[in-house]
N, CA, C and O atoms as CSV, one atom per row, in Angstrom:
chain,resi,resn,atom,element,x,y,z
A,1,UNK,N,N,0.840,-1.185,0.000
A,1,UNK,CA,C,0.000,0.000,0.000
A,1,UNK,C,C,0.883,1.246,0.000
A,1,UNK,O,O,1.691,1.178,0.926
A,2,UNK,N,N,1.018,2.499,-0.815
A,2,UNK,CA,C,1.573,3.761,-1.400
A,2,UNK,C,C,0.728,4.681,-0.468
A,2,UNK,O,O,-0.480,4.810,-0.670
A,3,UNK,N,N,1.338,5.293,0.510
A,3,UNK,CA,C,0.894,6.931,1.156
A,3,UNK,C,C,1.880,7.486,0.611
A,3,UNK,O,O,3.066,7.155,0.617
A,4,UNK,N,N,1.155,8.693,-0.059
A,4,UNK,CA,C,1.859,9.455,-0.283
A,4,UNK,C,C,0.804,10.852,-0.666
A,4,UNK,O,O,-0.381,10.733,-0.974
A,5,UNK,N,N,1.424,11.943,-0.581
A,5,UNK,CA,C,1.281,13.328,0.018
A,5,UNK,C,C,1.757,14.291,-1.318
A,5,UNK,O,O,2.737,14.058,-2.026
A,6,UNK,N,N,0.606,15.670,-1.503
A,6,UNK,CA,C,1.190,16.253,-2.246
A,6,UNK,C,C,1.393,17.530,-1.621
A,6,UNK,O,O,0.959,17.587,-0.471
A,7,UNK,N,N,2.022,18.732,-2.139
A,7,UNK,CA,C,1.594,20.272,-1.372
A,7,UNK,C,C,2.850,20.915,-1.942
A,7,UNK,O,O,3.801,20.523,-2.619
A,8,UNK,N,N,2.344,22.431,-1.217
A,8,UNK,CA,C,3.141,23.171,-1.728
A,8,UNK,C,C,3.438,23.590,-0.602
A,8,UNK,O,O,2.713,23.475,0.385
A,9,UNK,N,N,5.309,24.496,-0.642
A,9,UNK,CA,C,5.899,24.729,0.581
A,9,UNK,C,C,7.222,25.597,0.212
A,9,UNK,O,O,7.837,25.177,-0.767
A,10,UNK,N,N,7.668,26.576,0.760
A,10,UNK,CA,C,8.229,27.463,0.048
A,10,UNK,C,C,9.774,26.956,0.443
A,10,UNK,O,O,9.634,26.718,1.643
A,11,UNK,N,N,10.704,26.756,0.227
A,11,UNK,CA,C,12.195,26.355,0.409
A,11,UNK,C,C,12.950,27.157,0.514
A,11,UNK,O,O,13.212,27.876,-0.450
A,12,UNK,N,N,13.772,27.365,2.134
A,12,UNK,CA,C,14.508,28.101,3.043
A,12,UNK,C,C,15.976,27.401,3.334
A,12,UNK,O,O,16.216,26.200,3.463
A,13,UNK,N,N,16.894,28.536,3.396
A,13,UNK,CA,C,18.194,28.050,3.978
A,13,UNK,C,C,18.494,27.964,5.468
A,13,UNK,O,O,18.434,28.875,6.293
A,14,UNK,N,N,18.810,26.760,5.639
A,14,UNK,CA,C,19.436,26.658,7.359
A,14,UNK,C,C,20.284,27.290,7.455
A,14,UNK,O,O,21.274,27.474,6.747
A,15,UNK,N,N,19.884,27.766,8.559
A,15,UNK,CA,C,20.517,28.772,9.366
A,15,UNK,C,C,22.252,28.405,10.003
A,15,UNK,O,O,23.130,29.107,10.506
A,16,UNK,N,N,22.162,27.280,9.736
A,16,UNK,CA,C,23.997,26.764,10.269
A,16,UNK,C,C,24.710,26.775,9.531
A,16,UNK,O,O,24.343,27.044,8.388
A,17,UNK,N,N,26.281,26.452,9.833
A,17,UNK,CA,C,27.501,26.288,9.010
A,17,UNK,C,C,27.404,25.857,7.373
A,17,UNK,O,O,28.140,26.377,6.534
A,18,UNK,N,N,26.493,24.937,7.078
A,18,UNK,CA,C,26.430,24.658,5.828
A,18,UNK,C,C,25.335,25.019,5.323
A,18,UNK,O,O,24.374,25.052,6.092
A,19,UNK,N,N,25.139,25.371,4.003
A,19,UNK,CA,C,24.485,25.497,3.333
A,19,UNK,C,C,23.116,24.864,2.619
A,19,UNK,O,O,22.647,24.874,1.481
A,20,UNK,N,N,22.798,24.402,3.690
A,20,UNK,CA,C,21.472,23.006,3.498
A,20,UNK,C,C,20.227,24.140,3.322
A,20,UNK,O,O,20.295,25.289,3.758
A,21,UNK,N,N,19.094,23.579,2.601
A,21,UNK,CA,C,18.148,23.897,1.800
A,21,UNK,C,C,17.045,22.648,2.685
A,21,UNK,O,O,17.473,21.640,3.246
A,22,UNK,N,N,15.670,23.039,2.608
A,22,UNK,CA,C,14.492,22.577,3.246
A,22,UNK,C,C,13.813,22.989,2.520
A,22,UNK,O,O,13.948,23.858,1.659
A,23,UNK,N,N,12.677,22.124,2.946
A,23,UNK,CA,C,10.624,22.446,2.395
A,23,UNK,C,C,10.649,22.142,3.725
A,23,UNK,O,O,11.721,21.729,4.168
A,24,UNK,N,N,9.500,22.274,4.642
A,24,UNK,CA,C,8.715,22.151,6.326
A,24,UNK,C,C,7.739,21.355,5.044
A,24,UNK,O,O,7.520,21.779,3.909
A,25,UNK,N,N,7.239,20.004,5.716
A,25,UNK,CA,C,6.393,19.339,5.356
A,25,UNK,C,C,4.992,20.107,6.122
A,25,UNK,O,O,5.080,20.461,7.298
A,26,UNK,N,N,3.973,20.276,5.489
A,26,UNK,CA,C,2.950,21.479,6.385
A,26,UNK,C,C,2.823,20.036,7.572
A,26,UNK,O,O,3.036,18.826,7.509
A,27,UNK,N,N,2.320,21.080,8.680
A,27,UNK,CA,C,1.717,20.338,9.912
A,27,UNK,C,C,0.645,19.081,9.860
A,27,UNK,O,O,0.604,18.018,10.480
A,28,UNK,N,N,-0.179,19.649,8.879
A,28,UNK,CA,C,-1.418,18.076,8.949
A,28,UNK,C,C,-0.592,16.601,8.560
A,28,UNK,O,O,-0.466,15.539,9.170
A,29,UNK,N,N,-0.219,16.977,7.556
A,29,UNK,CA,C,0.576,15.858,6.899
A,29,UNK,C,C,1.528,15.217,7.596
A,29,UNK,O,O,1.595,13.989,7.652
A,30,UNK,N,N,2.663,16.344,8.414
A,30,UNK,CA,C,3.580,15.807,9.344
A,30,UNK,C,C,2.966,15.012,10.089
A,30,UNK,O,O,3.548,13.934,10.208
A,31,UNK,N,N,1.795,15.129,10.772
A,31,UNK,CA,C,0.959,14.206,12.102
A,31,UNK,C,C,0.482,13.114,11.284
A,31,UNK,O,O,0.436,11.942,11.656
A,32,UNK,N,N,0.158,13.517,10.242
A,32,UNK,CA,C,0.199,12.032,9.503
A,32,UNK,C,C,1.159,10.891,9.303
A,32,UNK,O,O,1.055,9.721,9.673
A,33,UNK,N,N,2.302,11.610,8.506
A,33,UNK,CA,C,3.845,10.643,8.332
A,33,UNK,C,C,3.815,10.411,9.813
A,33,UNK,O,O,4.056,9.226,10.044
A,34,UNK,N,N,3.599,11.139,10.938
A,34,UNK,CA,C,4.104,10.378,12.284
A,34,UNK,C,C,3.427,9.155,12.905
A,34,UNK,O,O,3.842,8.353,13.742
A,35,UNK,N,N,1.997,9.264,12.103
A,35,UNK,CA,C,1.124,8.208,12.656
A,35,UNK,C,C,1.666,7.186,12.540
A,35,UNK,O,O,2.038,6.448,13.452
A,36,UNK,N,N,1.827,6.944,10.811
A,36,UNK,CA,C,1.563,5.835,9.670
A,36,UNK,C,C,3.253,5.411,9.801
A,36,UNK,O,O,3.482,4.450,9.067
A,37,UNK,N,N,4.119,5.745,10.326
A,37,UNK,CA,C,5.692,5.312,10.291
A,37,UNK,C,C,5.758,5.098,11.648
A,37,UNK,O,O,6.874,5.517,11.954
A,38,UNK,N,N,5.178,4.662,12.708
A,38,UNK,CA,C,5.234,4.760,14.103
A,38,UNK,C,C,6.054,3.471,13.999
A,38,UNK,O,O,5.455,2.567,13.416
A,39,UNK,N,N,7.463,3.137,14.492
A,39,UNK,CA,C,8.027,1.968,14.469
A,39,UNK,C,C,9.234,2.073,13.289
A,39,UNK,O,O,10.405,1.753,13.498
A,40,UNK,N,N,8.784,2.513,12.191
A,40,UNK,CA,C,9.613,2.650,11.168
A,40,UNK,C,C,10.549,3.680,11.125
A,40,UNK,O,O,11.035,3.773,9.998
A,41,UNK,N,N,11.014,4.538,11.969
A,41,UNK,CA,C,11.850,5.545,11.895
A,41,UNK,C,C,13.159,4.895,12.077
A,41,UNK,O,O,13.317,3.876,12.751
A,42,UNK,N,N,14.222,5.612,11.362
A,42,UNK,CA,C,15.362,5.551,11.491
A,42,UNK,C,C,16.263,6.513,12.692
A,42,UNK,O,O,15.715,6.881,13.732
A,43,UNK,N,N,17.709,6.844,12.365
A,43,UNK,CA,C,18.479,7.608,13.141
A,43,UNK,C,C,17.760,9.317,12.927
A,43,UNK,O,O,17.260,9.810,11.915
A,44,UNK,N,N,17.940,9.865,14.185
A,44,UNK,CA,C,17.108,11.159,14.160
A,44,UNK,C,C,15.746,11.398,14.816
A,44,UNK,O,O,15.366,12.324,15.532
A,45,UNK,N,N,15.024,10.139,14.306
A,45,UNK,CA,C,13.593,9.595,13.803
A,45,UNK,C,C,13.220,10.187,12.515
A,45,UNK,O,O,12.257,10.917,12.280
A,46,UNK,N,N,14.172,9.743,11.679
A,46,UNK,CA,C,13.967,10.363,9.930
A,46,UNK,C,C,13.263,9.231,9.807
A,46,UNK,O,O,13.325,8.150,10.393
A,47,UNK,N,N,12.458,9.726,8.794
A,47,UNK,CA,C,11.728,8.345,7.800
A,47,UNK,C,C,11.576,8.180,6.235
A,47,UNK,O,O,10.651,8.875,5.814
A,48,UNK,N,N,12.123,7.569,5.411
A,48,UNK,CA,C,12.491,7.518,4.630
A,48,UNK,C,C,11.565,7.656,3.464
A,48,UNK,O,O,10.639,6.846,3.493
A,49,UNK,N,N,11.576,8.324,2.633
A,49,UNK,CA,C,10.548,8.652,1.546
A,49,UNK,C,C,11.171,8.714,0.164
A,49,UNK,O,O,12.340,9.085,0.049
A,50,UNK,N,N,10.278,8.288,-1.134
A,50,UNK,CA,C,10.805,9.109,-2.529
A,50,UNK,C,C,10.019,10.169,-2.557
A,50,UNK,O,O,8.913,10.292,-2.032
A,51,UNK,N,N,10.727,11.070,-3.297
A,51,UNK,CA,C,10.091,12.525,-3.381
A,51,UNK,C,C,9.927,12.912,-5.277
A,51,UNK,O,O,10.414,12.171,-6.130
A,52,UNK,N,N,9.220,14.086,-5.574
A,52,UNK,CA,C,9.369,14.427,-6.694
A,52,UNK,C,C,9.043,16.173,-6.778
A,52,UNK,O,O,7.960,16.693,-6.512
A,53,UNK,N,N,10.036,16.739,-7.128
A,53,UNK,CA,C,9.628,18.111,-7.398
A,53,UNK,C,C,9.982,18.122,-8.847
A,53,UNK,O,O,11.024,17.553,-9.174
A,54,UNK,N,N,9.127,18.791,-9.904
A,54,UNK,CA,C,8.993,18.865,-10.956
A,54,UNK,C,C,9.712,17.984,-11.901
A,54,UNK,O,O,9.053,16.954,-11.759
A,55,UNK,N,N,10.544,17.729,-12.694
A,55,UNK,CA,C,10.132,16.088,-13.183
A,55,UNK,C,C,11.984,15.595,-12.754
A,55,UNK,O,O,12.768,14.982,-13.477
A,56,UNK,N,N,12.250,16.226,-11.123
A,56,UNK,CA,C,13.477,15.071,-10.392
A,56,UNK,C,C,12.929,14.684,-9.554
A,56,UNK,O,O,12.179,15.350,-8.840
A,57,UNK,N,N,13.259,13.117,-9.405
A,57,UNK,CA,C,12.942,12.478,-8.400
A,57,UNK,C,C,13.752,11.755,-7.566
A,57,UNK,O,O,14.532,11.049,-8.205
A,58,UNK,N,N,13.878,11.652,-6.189
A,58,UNK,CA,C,14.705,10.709,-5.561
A,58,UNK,C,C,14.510,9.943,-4.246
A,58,UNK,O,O,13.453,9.339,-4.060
A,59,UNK,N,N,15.191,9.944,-3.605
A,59,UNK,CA,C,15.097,8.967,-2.104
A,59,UNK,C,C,15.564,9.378,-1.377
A,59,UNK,O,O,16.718,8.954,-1.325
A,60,UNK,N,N,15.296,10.227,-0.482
A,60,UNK,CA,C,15.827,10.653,0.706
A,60,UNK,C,C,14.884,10.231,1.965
A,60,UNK,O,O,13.921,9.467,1.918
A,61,UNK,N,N,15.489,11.038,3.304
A,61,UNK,CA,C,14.570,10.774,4.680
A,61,UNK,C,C,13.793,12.184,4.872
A,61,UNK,O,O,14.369,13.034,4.194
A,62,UNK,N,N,12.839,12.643,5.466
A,62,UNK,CA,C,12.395,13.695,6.052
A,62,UNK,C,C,12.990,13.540,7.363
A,62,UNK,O,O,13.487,12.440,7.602
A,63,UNK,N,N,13.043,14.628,8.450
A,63,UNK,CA,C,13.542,14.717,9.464
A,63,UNK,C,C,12.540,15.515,10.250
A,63,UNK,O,O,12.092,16.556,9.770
A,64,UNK,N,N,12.081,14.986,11.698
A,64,UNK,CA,C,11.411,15.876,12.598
A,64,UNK,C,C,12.192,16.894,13.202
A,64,UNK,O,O,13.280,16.836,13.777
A,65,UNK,N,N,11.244,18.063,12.903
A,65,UNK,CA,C,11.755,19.335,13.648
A,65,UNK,C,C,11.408,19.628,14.845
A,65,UNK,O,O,10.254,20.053,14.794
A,66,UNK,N,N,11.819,19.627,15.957
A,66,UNK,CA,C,11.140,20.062,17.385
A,66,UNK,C,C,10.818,21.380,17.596
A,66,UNK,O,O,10.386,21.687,18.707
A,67,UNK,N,N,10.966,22.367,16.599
A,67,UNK,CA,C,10.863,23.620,17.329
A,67,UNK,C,C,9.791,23.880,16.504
A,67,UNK,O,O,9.333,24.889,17.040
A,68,UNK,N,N,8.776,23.539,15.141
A,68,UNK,CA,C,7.973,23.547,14.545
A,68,UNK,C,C,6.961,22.637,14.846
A,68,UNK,O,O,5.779,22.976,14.878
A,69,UNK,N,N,7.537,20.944,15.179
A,69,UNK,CA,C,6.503,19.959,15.315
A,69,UNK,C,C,6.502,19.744,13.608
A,69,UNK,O,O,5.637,18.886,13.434
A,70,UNK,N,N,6.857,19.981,12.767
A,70,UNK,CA,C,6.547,19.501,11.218
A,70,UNK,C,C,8.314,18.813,10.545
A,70,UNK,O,O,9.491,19.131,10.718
A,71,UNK,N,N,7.809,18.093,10.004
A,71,UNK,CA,C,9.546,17.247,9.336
A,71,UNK,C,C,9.742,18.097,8.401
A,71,UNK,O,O,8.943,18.889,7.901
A,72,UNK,N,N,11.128,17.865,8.111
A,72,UNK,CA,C,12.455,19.139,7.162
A,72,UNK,C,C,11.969,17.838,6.187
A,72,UNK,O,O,11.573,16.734,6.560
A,73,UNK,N,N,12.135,18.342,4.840
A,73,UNK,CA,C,12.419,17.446,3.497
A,73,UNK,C,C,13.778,18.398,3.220
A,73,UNK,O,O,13.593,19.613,3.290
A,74,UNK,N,N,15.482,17.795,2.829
A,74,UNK,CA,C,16.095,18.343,2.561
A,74,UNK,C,C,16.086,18.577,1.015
A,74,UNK,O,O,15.465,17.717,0.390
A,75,UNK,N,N,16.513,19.325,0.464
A,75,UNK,CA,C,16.487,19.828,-1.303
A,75,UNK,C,C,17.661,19.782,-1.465
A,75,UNK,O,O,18.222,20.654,-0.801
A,76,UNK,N,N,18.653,18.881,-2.317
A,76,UNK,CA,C,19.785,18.867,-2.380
A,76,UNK,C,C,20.292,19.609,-3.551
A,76,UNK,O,O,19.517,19.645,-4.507
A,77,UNK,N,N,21.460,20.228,-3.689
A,77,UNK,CA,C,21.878,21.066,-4.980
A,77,UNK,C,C,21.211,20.680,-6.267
A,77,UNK,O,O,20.455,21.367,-6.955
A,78,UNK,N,N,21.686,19.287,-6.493
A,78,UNK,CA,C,21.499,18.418,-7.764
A,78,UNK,C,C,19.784,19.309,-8.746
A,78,UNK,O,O,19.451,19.719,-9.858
A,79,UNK,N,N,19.077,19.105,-6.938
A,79,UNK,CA,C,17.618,19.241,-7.403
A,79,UNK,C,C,17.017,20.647,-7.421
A,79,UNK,O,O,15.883,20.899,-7.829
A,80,UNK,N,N,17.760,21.404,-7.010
A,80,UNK,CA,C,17.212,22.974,-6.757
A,80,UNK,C,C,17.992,23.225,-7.884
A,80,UNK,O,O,17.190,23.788,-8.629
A,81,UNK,N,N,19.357,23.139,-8.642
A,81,UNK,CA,C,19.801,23.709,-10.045
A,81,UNK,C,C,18.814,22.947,-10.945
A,81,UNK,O,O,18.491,23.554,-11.966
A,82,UNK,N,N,18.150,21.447,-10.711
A,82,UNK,CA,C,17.525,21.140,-12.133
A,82,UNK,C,C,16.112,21.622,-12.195
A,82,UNK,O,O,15.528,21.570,-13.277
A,83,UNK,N,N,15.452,22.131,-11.036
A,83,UNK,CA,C,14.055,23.154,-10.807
A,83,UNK,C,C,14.011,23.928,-10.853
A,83,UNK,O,O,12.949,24.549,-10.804
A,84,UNK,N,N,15.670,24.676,-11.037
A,84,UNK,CA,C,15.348,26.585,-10.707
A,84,UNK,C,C,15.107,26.853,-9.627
A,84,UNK,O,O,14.453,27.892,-9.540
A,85,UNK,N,N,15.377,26.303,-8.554
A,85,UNK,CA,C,14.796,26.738,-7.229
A,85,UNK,C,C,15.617,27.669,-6.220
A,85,UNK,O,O,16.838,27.515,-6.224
A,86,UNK,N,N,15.247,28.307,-5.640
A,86,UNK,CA,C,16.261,29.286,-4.421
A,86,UNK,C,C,15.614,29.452,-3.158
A,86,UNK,O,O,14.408,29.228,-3.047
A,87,UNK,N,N,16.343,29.841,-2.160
A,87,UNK,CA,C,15.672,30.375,-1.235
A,87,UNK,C,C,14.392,30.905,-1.198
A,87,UNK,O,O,14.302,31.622,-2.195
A,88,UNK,N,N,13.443,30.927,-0.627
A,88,UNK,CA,C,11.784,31.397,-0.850
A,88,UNK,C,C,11.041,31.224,-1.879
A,88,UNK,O,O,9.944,31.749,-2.071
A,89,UNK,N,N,11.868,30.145,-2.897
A,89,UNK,CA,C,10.782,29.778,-3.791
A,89,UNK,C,C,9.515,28.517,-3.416
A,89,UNK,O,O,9.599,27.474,-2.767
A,90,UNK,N,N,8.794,28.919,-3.873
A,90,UNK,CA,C,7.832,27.921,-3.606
A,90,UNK,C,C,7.897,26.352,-4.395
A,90,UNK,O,O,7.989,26.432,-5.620
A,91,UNK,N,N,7.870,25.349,-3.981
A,91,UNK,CA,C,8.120,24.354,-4.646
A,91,UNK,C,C,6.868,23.424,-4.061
A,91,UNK,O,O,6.368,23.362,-2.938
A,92,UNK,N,N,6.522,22.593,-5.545
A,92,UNK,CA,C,5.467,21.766,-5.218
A,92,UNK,C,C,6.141,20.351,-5.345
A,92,UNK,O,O,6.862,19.879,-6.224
A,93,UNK,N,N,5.710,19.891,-4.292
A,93,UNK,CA,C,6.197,18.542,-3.603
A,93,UNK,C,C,5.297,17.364,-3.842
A,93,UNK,O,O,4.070,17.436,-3.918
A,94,UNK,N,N,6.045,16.231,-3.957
A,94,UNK,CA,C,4.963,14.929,-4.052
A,94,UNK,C,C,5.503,13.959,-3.295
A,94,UNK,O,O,6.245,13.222,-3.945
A,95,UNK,N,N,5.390,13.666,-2.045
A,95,UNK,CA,C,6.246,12.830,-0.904
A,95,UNK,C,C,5.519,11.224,-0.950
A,95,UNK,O,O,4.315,11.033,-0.774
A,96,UNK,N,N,6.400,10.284,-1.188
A,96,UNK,CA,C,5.759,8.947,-0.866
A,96,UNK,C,C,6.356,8.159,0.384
A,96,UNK,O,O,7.536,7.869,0.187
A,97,UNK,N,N,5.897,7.761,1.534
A,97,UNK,CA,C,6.478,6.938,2.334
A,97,UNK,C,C,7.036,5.367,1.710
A,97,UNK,O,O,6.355,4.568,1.066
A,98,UNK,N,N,8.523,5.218,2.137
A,98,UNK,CA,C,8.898,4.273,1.937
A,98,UNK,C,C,8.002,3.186,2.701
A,98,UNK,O,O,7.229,2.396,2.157
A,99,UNK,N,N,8.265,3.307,4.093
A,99,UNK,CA,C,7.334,2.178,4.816
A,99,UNK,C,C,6.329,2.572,5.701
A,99,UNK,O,O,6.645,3.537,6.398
A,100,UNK,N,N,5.200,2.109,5.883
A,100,UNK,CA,C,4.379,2.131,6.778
A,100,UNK,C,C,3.610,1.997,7.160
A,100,UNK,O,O,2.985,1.617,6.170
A,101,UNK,N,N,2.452,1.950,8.485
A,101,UNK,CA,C,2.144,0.950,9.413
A,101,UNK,C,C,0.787,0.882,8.711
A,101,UNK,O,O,0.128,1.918,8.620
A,102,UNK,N,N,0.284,-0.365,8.166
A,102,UNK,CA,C,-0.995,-0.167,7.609
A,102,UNK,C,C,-2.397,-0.770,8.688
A,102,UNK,O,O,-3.563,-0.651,8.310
């Protein structure tokens, strides 16, 4: 069985030493991925998803944020030069959970 999630979410630079790039998965959805992966989390409590923003796709983890309550999706270079994407652009997201609790 495929959960998976669509939305839009504008993509921000972290604030630390490196140069890492995010989407905030919105809040409803986050309480969702937390339901449906209860058991399945990895290191962090990331949980592993394919993603697709406009026609790249790949495999990464989302990561819970504690100071929001909503998971980071990271945007890696590769995928923000092949979208055009920057800081405060809005990007539409299509998140699929790798595993979870049916």
């Amino acid at each position: 069985m495929s959960v998976a999630f669509d939305f839009e979410a504008a993509l921000f630079e972290w604030s630390g030493n490196a140069a890492w790039h995010f989407v905030a998965v919105p809040e409803p959805i986050s309480d969702e991925i937390a339901a449906r992966t209860e058991g399945f989390t990895t290191g962090f409590g990331s949980v592993r998803v394919r993603v697709r923003i406009g026609s790249t796709e790949w495999a990464t983890s989302v990561f819970p944020d504690s100071k929001t309550g909503c998971y980071l999706l990271p945007v890696k270079k590769a995928v923000r030069q092949a979208e055009g994407l920057t800081a405060g652009s809005t990007a539409r997201v299509h998140l699929e959970l790798a595993e979870v609790r049916t």
